[in-house]
Residue, then its C-alpha position, 0 to 999 in steps of 0.5 A: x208739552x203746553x197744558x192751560x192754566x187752571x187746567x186738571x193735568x194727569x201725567x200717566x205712568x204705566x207700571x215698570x217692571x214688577x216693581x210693587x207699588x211702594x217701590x215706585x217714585x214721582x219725582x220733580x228732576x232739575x238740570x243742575x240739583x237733586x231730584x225732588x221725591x213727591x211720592x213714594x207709591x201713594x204716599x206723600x214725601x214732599x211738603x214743601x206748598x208747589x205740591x199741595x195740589x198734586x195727588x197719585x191714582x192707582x189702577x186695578x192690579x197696580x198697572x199704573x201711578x199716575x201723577x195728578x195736578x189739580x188746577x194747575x198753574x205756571x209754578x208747577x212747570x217742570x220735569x216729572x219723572x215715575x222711577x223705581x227708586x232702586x233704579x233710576x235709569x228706568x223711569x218715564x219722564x215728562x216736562x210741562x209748561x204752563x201758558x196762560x191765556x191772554x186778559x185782553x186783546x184789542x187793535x186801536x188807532x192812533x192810541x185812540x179808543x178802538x175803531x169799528x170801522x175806519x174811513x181813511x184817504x188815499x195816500x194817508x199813513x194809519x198807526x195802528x196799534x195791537x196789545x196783549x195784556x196778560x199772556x204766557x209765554x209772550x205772545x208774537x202779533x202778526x198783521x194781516x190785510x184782506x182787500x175786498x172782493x178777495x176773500x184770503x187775508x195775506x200777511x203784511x209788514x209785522x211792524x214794530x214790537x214791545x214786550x212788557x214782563x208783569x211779574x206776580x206771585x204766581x209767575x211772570x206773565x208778559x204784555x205784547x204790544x205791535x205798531x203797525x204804519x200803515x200806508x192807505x192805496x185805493x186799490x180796492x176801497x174796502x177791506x179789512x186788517x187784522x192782527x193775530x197771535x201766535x206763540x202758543x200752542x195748547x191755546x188756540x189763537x186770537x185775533x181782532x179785525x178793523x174793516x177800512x174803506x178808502x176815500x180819495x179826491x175825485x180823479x177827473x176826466x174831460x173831454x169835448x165830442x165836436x160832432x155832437x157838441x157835446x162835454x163829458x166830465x167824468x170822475x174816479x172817487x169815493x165817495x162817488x160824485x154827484x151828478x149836482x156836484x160837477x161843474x163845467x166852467x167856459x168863460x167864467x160861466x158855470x154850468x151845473x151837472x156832468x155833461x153840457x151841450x155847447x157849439x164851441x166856434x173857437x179856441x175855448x178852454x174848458x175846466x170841469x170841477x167835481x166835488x166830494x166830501x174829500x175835497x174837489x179835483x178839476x181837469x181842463x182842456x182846451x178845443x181848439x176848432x177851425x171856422x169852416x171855409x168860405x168862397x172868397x169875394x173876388x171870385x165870387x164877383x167874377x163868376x157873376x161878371x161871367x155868367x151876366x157876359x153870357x147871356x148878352x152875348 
């Protein structure tokens, strides 16, 4: 079982048997070594400085002799059992670990100070970097995406992890730090990544988040309508275009704003450019139209020749 640092921590012990008080024991039991006896009923036998926060609690009658740990801290991790000490072999036993809370936890970008909200391009790789400072037992970051409008995160690449041990009078405790690459879509423009801890149990997690919005060059569409001699630009992109930033280009002229009434008589290429604070994308096509029919000249003067024989004769 995981308790808190700096927590009060009782460990119960109900009454064995119809041992009298003085017959029973608490005792700190090791794997390869002794056990320690800490108390003998309510007195004390060990001296030794672990247990100077430890102290016994009696209840009505002597149903029970509890174990109390006062202000508890990562040396006084162990196996603690209550025995007769007569009688070993029945005994209640419990082993406790001591997490202690992480002193800081932050996301930065690039080994930079700490965004609040990112503006990244389509296609760009961001290096984000998460850190515990301070933690016991060493914490796992895992990272998270949330792409707007969908309001579940989902768990993506846990990218590349670090652990530093601090050792210090107390116990160790131990730095996490995670690099995540991260590679911008423009699936959605807005979202949010987090980073999360994981790996304790008596200390409920904690995790930063980054909102991101996603830029991208403008992806242009043209098009001409012959019947209403009409051009259309149209773009894709964030920030949107602008209706004074589109510029439609015939001829080496250049015509402000998204759409443009124009008779094109033959073979034209058209070029539209649309400019946002990413940059400019441009599309162009060429309308290639045939001039309408016209009767030819000869036939022209023999219908006239015709219709003047006509009448004379």
């Amino acid at each position: 079982m995981a308790v808190v640092k700096g927590d009060n921590h009782i460990l119960e012990c109900s009454k064995i048997s119809s041992a009298t008080l003085g017959e029973i024991a608490w005792m700190e039991i090791f794997v390869e070594d002794l056990p320690i006896i800490i108390f003998e009923g309510s007195e004390k036998k060990s001296h030794l400085q672990k247990y100077d926060n430890f102290a016994v609690e009696t209840g009505g009658n002597m149903i029970y002799w509890n174990l109390l740990i006062d202000d508890i801290t990562p040396s006084d991790e162990g196996t603690y059992a209550c025995s007769l000490k007569s009688h070993t072999a029945e005994s209640h036993s419990a082993t406790r670990t001591v997490e202690v809370a992480h002193q800081y936890f932050d996301i930065s970008l690039s080994d930079k100070s700490t965004p609040d909200d990112i503006l990244a391009e389509y296609g760009e790789t961001l290096q984000l970097t998460c850190q515990t400072i301070g933690a016991r037992p060493a914490l796992e970051l895992n990272w998270y995406q949330r792409m707007a409008p969908q309001p579940e995160y989902h768990q993506i690449h846990t990218g590349y992890t670090q652990i530093t041990t601090n050792n210090t009078l107390d116990t160790a405790t131990y730095d996490t730090t995670n690099v995540l690459q991260y590679y911008v879509h423009k699936d959605y423009h807005l979202g949010e990544i987090k980073c999360e801890t994981a790996g304790q149990t008596a200390i409920p997690s904690d995790d930063d988040v980054i909102s991101f919005e996603v830029l991208w060059l403008p992806d242009v569409q043209l098009s001409y309508n012959a019947d209403k001699m009409l051009v259309v630009c149209e773009s894709s992109a964030n920030p949107p275009v602008v209706e004074s930033q589109y510029a439609i280009i015939i001829h080496g002229n250049v015509y402000r704003g998204s759409t443009l009434d124009i008779h094109i008589i033959k073979k034209t290429t058209i070029t539209c450019e649309a400019t946002n604070m990413v940059g400019t994308g441009s599309a162009a096509i060429t309308v290639s139209l045939a001039a309408p029919s016209l009767p030819s000249f000869g036939l022209l003067v023999t219908s006239m020749v015709l219709t003047l024989l006509f009448y004379y004769v």
